[in-house]
Each structure stands twice: as C-alpha cells, then as structure tokens.
C-alpha positions, 0 to 999 in steps of 0.5 A: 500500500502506497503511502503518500496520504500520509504526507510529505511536509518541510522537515522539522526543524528546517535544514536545507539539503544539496540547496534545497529544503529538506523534506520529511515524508509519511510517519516522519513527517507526522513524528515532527508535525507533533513535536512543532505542535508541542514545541508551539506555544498557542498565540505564538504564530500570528497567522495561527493564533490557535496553533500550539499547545499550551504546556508553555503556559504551565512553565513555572507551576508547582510540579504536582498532580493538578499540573501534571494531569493539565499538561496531560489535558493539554498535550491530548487536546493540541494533538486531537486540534491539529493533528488528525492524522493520529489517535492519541492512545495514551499520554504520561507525564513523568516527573522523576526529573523535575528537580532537574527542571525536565518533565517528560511526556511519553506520548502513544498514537496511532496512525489512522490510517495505516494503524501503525503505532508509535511512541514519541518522547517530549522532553518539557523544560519548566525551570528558566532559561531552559 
C-alpha cells in the first residue's frame, strides 16, 4: 500500500539539503508535525493564533498532580486540534526529573490510517532559561 496520504511536509526543524529544503515524508513527517505542535506555544504564530499547545503556559507551576494531569489535558487536546492524522492512545507525564527542571511526556498514537503505532518522547523544560 502506497503511502503518500500520509504526507510529505518541510522537515522539522528546517535544514536545507544539496540547496534545497529538506523534506520529511509519511510517519516522519507526522513524528515532527507533533513535536512543532508541542514545541508551539498557542498565540505564538500570528497567522495561527490557535496553533500550539499550551504546556508553555504551565512553565513555572508547582510540579504536582493538578499540573501534571493539565499538561496531560493539554498535550491530548493540541494533538486531537491539529493533528488528525493520529489517535492519541495514551499520554504520561513523568516527573522523576523535575528537580532537574525536565518533565517528560511519553506520548502513544496511532496512525489512522495505516494503524501503525508509535511512541514519541517530549522532553518539557519548566525551570528558566531552559
């Protein structure tokens, strides 16, 4: 089965290959349109105030089970907004590195279309300057 429904999109983040920008195809290009979607803090783009997700927001929060299960809420709704490609199948919010400024966010989807599974890891910083 061909996959070109799956997409081909710049490469995240932007390079440039033999003078041209570089492109990612199928399940790498979903793998980066969901690390954009979470590295994007809503409001940030102005064409698209909408896009993002609003971890950004959590930053300098109290590192307790209110904030973690809202980081949760948060990522699960940014994914289901912008990226209908995928089903969210589970979403956890680690915080065994918060005292090094660091949560991380292990995040299982699906491919809607193919069914494929995956799992992406989104190291969050909260502390400044990170």
């Amino acid at each position: 089965m061909p996959k070109e429904f799956l997409g081909v999109g710049w490469k995240f983040p932007v390079t440039v290959d033999s003078g041209k920008i570089a492109m990612s195809k199928y399940e790498d290009d979903i793998r980066e349109a969901i690390w954009l979607i979470l590295s994007t803090a809503k409001g940030e783009r102005i064409m698209h105030p909408d896009f993002g997700c609003e971890i950004h927001d959590m930053v300098f929060q109290t590192v307790n089970v209110v904030t973690l299960s809202s980081i949760e809420m948060a990522v699960r709704e940014a994914l289901t907004l912008h990226e209908p490609r995928i089903k969210v199948m589970r979403i956890d919010v680690s915080s065994e590195e918060a005292l090094e400024g660091k949560l991380v966010i292990n995040i299982d989807y699906c491919v809607k279309t193919t069914d494929n599974q995956f799992n992406i890891v989104y190291p969050f910083d909260i502390s400044e300057g990170k």
